[in-house]
C-alpha positions in Angstrom: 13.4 -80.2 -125.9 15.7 -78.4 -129.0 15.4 -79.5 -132.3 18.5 -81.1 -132.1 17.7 -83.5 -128.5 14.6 -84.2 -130.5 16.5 -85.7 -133.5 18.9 -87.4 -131.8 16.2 -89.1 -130.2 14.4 -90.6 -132.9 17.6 -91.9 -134.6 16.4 -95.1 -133.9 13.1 -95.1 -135.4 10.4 -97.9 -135.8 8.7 -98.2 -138.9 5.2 -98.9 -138.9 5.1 -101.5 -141.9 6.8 -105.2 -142.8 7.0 -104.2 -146.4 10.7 -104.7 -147.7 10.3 -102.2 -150.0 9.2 -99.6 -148.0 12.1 -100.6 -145.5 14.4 -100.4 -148.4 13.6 -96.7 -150.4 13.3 -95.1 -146.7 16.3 -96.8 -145.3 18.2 -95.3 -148.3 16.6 -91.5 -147.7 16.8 -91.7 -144.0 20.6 -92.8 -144.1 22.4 -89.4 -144.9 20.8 -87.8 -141.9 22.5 -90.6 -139.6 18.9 -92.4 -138.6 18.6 -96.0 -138.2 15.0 -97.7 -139.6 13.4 -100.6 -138.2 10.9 -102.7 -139.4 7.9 -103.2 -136.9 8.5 -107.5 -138.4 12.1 -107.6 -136.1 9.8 -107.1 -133.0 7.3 -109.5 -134.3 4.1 -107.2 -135.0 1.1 -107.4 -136.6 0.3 -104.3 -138.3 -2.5 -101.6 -137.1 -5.9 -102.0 -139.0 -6.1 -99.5 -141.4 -9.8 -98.1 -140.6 -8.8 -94.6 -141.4 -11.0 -92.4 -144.8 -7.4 -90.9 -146.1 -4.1 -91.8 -145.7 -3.0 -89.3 -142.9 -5.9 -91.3 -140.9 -4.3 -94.2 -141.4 -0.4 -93.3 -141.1 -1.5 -91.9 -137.4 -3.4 -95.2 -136.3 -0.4 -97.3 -137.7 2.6 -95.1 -136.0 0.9 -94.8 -133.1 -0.1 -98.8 -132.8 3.6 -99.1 -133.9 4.7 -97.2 -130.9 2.9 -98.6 -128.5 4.0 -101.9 -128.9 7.3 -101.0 -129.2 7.8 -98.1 -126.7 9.7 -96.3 -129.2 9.5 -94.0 -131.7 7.9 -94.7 -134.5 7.4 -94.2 -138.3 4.5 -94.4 -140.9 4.0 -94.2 -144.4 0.6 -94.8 -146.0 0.7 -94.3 -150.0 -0.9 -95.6 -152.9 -2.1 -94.8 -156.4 -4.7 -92.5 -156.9 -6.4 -92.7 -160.8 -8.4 -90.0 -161.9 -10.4 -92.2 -164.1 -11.1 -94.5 -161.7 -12.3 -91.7 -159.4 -9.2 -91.7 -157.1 -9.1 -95.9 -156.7 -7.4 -97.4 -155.6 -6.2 -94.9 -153.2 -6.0 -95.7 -149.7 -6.7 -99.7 -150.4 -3.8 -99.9 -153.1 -2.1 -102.5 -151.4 -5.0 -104.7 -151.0 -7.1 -103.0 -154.2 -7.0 -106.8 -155.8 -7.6 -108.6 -152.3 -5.5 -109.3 -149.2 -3.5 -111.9 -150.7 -3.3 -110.6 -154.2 0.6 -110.3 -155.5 1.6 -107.2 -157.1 1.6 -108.3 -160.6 -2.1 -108.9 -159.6 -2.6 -105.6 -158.6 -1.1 -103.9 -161.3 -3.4 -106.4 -163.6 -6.6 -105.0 -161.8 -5.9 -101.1 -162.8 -4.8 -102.3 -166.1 -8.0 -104.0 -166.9 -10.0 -101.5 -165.7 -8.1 -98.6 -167.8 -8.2 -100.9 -171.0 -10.5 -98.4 -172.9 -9.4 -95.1 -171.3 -7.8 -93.5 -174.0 -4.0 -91.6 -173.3 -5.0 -88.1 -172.8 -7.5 -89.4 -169.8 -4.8 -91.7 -168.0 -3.5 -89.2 -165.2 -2.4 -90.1 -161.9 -0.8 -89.9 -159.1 1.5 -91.4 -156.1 0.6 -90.3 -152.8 2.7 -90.7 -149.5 1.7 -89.3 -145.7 4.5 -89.8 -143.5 3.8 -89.3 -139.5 6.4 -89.6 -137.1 5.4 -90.4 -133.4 8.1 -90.2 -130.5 5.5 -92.0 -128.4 1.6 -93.4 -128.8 -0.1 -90.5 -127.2 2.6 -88.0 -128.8 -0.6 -84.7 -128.9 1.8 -83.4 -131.8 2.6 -85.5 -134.7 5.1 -84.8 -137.6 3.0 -85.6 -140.6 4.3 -84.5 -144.2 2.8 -85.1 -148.0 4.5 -86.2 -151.1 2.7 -86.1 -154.2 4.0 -87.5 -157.8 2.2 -86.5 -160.9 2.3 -89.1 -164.0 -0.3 -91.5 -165.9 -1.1 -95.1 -166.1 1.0 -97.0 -169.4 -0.4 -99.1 -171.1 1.3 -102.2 -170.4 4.0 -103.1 -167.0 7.5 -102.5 -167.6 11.1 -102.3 -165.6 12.4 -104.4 -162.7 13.0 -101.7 -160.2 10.7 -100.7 -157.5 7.7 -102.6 -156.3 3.5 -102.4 -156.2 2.5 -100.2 -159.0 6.0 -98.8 -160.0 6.0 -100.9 -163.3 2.5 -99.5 -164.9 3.2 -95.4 -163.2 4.4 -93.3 -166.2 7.0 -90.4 -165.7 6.5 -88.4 -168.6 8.9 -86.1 -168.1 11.4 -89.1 -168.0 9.9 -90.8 -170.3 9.6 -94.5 -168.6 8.3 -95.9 -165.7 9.0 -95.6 -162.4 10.3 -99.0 -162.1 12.6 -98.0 -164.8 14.5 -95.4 -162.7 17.2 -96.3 -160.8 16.8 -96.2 -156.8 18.3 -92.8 -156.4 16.5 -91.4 -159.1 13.7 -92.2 -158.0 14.5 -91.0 -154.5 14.8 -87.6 -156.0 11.4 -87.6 -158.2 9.6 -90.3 -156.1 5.8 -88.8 -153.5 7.7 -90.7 -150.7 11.1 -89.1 -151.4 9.3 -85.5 -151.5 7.4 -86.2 -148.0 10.9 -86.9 -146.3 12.2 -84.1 -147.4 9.2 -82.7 -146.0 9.5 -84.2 -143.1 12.9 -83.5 -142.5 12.2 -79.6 -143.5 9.4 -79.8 -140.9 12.3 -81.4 -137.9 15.2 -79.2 -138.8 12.6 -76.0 -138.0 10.7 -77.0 -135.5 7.2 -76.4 -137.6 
């Protein structure tokens, strides 16, 4: 299969999460290079449980999960918020780091208890996103790409854009949050935008 039978292929692509806000930044990136996103929610699945150590583990169990109940391609991202003060948590359980039900605002609450009394020159961290993109469940050769964003923990939630940590994830060198930044902005600076470009690197050469 070329490159180019291989892309054409997965234009229509599953991906492996019901999170509108997933759906919505990777919809965006994923638009210029003619593909059309999914959510695994319009064909009524449950999603993969994530028993995976890192988030590559889990990205690979939830594509692959994703494709097989769908018999086509599919898509995962597994990202969260690693705090170097907190000794890389939440990591891989930021979306539940507060409990399964939690909200966001919840969420964000937790960390910003627990970094109360770190002081600002200790408050690094960092967004991490593993994309891995399955043309079928026992695809042998996945198409996994990283994304890493460097910033710190503010001390207080601010900005209306984004979702899940977004409003407490300082961008020094933009001096706001990463809620703050508009969309496309954000695509540009964002661990999720930098693993699609990855990604689509990786596609476009055949690595």
């Amino acid at each position: 299969m070329t490159n180019q039978e291989r892309d054409e292929g997965m234009r229509e692509t599953v991906l492996a999460s019901g999170n509108p806000g997933k759906l919505s930044e990777l919809s965006a990136l994923l638009e210029p290079l003619g593909w059309h996103l999914r959510s695994q929610a319009d064909f009524g699945i449950v999603g993969a449980e994530e028993t995976g150590l890192s988030f590559v583990e889990n990205a690979i169990l939830k594509a692959r999960h994703t494709a097989d109940a769908t018999g086509r391609p599919a898509l995962a991202d597994d990202s969260g918020i690693v705090v170097t003060a907190l000794d890389g948590r939440p990591g891989i359980y930021s979306s539940r780091y507060a409990g399964t039900e939690a909200s966001d605002p919840e969420m964000r609450q937790k960390v910003l208890d627990e970094m109360a009394g770190v002081p600002d020159g200790e408050r690094e961290a960092l967004f991490f996103c593993a994309l891995v993109l399955l043309q079928h469940p026992t695809d042998p050769c996945p198409v996994i790409a990283e994304g890493r964003w460097h910033g710190a923990i503010a001390r207080q939630a601010t900005g209306s854009y984004g979702f899940g940590y977004d409003p407490i994830f300082w961008v020094p060198e933009q001096r706001c949050t990463a809620a703050e930044l508009a969309p496309a902005e954000k695509g540009k600076l964002s661990h999720r935008g930098r693993a699609l470009r990855e990604l689509r690197r990786r596609l476009e050469t055949g690595e």
